[in-house]
C-alpha positions as CSV (number, residue, x, y, z in Angstrom):
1,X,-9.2,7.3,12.3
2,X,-12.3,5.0,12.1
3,X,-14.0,7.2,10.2
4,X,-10.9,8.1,7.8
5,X,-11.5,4.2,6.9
6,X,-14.5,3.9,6.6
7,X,-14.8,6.6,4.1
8,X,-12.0,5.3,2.1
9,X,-14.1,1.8,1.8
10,X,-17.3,3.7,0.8
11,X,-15.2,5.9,-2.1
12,X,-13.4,2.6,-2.8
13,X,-16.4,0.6,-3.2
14,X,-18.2,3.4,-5.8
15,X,-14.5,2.9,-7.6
16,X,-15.0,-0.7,-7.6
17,X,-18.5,-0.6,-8.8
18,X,-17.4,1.3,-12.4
19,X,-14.1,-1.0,-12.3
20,X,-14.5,-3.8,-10.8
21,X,-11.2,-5.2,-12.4
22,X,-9.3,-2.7,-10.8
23,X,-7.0,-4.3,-8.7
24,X,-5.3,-1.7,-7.0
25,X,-8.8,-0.3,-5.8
26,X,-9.0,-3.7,-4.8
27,X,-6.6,-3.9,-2.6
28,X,-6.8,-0.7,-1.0
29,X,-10.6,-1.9,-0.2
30,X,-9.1,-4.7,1.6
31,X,-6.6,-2.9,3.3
32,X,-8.9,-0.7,4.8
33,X,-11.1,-2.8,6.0
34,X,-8.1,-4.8,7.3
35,X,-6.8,-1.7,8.9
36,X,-10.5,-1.0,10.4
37,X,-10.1,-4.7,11.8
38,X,-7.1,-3.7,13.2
39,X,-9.0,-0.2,15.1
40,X,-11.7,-2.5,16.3
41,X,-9.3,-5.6,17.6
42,X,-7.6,-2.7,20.0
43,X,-10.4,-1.5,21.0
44,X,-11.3,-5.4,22.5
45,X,-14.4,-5.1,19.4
46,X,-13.8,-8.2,18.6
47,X,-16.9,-9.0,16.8
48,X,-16.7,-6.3,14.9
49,X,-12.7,-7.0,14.1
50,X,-13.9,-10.4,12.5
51,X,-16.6,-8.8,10.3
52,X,-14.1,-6.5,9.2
53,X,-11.8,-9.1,8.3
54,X,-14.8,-12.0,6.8
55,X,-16.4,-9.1,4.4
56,X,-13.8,-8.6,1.8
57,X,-12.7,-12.5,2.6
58,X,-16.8,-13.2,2.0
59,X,-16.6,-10.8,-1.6
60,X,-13.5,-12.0,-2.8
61,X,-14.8,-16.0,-2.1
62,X,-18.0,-15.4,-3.7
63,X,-16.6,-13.6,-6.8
64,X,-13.8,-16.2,-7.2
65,X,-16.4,-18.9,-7.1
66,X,-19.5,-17.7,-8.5
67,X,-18.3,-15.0,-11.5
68,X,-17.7,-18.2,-14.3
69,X,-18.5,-15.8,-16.9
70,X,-15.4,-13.9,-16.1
71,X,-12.0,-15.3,-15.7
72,X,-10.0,-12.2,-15.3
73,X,-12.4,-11.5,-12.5
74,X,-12.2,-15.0,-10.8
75,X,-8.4,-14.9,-11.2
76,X,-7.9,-11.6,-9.2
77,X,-10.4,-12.8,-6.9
78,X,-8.7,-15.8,-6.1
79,X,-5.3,-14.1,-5.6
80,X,-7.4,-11.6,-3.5
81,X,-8.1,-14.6,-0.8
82,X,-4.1,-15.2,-0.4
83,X,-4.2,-11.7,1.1
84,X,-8.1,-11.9,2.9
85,X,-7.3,-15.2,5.0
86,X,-3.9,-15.3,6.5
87,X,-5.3,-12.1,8.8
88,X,-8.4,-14.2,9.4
89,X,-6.1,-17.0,10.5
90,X,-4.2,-14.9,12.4
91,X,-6.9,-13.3,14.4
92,X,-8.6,-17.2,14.9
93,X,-5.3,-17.5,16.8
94,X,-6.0,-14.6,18.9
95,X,-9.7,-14.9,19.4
96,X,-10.2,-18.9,19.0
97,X,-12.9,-19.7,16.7
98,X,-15.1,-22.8,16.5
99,X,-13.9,-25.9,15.3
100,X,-16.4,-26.1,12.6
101,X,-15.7,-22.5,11.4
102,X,-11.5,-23.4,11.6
103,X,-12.2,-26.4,9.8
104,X,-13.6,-24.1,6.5
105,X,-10.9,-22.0,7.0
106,X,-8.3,-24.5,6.7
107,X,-9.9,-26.0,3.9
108,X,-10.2,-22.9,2.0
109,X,-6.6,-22.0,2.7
110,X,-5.6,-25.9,0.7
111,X,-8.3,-24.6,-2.0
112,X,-6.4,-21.7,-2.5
113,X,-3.0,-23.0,-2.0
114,X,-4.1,-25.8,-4.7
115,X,-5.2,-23.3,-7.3
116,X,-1.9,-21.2,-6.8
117,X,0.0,-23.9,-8.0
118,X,-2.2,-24.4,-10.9
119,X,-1.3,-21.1,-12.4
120,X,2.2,-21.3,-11.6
C-alpha cells in the first residue's frame, strides 16, 4: 500500500508540474501524502508520519505566500492549508510537539482562518 502512494504522489507531482492550477490533482497529492502519514503513524513511524503531513503543508504555505505574481495560484494555495493543517493539528495532539513549533501552528491556523473570512 506504501508503495501504491507513493507512486500516485510521484505521477501526481509530474501532473502538477504541467498544471499546477489543477486543483483536483492538488488534492489528490495531498491526500496521498495524508494517507501515507496515516501508513507510517500505524506503523509507530512517527517521524516519518509528520514529514508526510508538513510537505504538502510546507508547498501549499510557500506557494500561498511567495507566488504574488499569481493570484489564482495563491488563492487555491491558501484554501489548500484549511485541508494541510487540521491533520497536522491533529497528529500534534497525538505526538505532542514543541511549544515553539505549536505556537506557528496556531498562528498559521488564525492566518488562515483571517484570510477565509476575507474572501467570504
Amino acid at each position: 500500500m506504501e508503495n501504491r502512494y507513493k507512486e500516485a504522489i510521484y505521477r501526481l507531482e509530474d501532473k502538477l508540474m504541467a498544471e499546477p492550477k489543477c486543483v483536483e490533482s492538488l488534492n489528490e497529492w495531498i491526500c496521498s501524502y495524508h494517507a501515507l502519514a496515516d501508513i507510517y503513524q500505524q506503523q509507530g513511524e512517527e517521524k516519518r508520519a509528520m514529514k508526510c503531513l508538513l510537505i504538502p503543508h510546507q508547498s501549499m504555505l510557500f506557494m500561498a505566500t511567495h507566488d504574488q505574481g499569481d493570484e489564482d495560484k495563491r488563492l487555491i494555495a491558501y484554501s489548500a492549508l484549511k485541508f494541510t493543517l487540521p491533520p497536522i493539528m491533529a497528529f500534534a495532539e497525538e505526538h505532542p510537539l514543541c511549544e515553539g513549533c505549536m505556537q506557528v501552528l496556531q498562528q498559521q491556523l488564525e492566518a488562515i482562518e483571517a484570510e477565509s473570512n476575507i474572501f467570504h
